[in-house]
C-alpha positions, 0 to 999 in steps of 0.5 A, a space after each residue: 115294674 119288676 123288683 130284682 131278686 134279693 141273692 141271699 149269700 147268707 143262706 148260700 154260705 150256710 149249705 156251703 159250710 154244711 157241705 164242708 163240715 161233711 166232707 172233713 170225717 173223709 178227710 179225717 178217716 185217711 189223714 188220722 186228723 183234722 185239717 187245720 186253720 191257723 188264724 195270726 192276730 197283731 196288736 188289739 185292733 178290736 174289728 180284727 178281733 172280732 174276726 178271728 174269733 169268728 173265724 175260729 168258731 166257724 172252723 171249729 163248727 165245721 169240725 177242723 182244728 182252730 189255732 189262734 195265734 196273738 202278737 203284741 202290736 209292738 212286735 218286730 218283722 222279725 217275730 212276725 215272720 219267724 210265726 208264720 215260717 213255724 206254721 208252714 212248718 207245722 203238718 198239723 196246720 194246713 192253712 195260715 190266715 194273717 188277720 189284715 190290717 197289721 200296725 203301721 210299722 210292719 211290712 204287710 207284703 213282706 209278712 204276706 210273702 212269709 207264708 207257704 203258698 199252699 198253705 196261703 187260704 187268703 190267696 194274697 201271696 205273690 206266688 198265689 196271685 201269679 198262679 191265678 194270672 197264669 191259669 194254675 191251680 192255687 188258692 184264691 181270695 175268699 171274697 172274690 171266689 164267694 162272689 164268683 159262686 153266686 154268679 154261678 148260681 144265678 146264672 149258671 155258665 158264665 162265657 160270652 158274658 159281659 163284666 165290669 168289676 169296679 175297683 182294683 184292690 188285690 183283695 177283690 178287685 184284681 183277682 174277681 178280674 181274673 177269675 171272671 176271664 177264668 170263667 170265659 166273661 169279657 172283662 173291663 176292670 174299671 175305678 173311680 177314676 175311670 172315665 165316663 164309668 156309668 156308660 161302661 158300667 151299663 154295657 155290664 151283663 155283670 158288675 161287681 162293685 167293690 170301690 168302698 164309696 157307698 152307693 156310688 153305683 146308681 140305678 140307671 147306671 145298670 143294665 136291665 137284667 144285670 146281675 150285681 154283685 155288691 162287696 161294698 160295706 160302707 157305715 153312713 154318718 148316724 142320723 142321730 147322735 149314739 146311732 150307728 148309722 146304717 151299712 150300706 154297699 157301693 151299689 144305691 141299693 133301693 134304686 138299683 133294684 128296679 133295674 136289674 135282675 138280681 143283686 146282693 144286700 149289704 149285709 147278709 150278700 158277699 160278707 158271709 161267703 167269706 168265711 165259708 170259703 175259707 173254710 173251702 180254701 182250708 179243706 182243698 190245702 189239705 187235700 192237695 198237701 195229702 196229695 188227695 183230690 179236691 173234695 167234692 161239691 165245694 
């Protein structure tokens, strides 16, 4: 019995932002300074914050400019809004990321709306979402385009492909969908509601699965050499009392490996791609806004 290829997405990210970080001193040299990301925090939320602050170092660590930005979590629409319109006025900042969930009494989708689409690093504006549907050139979310280029590693040319991405979020879901059309795959978009999904899911050269049920996705659900992606991230109840518990994926990790050719742990597999395309979304903004081409190899 053959054992699946773990795909380190760690180490992938790690080249990933070293070639970032070589390619800012270019962009530095034309511009006069350093692209810039703007990262907007509401409220306390201490998960969120842990995120911004790694965000910013890792911007910093590429040698682009990091600013940080903190609302109170009774703050209005309107102070919210009124931020993110002075960062898309702002030249020094080339991508704006507003740190997702916001407290309950503010209109995410208004505040998403609010920010510049070439400066959208998130992908999530209506304007973003719409570029990718129609095949224009735009921002796209992080995870999905990290999942994306670890396909592409493992298997190179993606047309003619069969892939089933699992889940229909506008964070992973919907926009992995139309980024594998993008890469000439056949796509079924299916949930946890579809019917008779592990016949649909064995039929899967691909599957990403980012349902947030842990390890709904069992090995015998999985076509012999599948590629799989898992964006899950799911903490079990602890054994004990004080324990954590264990992060797990969508995906029934110790089974699926006997069946499939390669697949991403959790942790250590999508989670870092992450803020390595982040940083890649805040480096092309910046060429695109100088009216430069694409860096290349990110």
């Amino acid at each position: 019995m053959t054992t699946a290829l773990v795909i380190d997405g760690k180490a992938f990210a790690a080249g990933l932002r070293d070639r970032i970080a070589a390619a800012v001193p270019a962009f530095m040299e034309v511009m006069g300074r350093a692209p810039g990301l703007a990262v907007v925090l509401v409220g306390d939320d201490p998960a969120s914050a842990v995120y911004v602050g790694s965000k910013g170092k890792a911007t910093i660590a590429a040698g682009m400019e990091s600013f940080e930005y903190r609302l109170p979590g009774n703050c209005t629409q309107a102070e919210v809004e009124a931020l993110l319109q002075k960062l898309n006025a702002d030249d020094k900042v080339d991508g704006i990321l507003l740190q997702l969930p916001l407290p309950s009494h503010l209109d995410e989708q208004s505040a998403v709306g609010a920010i510049n689409p070439d400066k959208d690093v998130d992908g999530l504006t209506p304007i973003s979402a719409g570029r990718l549907a129609l095949g224009i050139e735009g921002l796209v979310p992080c995870t999905p385009l990290g999942s994306l280029m670890l396909l592409q590693e493992q298997l190179g040319d993606l047309s003619g492909l069969e892939a089933v991405v699992i889940g229909r979020s506008i964070l992973v879901g919907k926009p992995m969908a139309q980024l594998l059309l993008g890469a000439n795959c056949t796509v079924t978009l299916a949930h946890s509601r579809t019917k008779d999904l592990p016949d649909i899911v064995r039929r899967a050269d691909i599957v990403v699965a980012a349902v947030g049920r842990a390890e709904m996705v069992k090995g015998d659900w999985l076509k012999p050499g599948a590629v799989v992606i898992d964006v899950g991230i799911n903490r079990l109840a602890p054994a004990e009392e004080g324990a954590k518990g264990r992060l797990v994926g969508d995906v029934d990790y110790g089974s699926a490996q006997a069946h499939v050719r390669a697949i991403t742990p959790v942790p250590g597999g999508v989670g870092p791609m992450t803020i390595a395309c982040l940083l890649r979304n805040t480096l092309v903004a910046a060429h695109r806004r100088a009216g430069l081409s694409d860096p290349e190899g990110i």
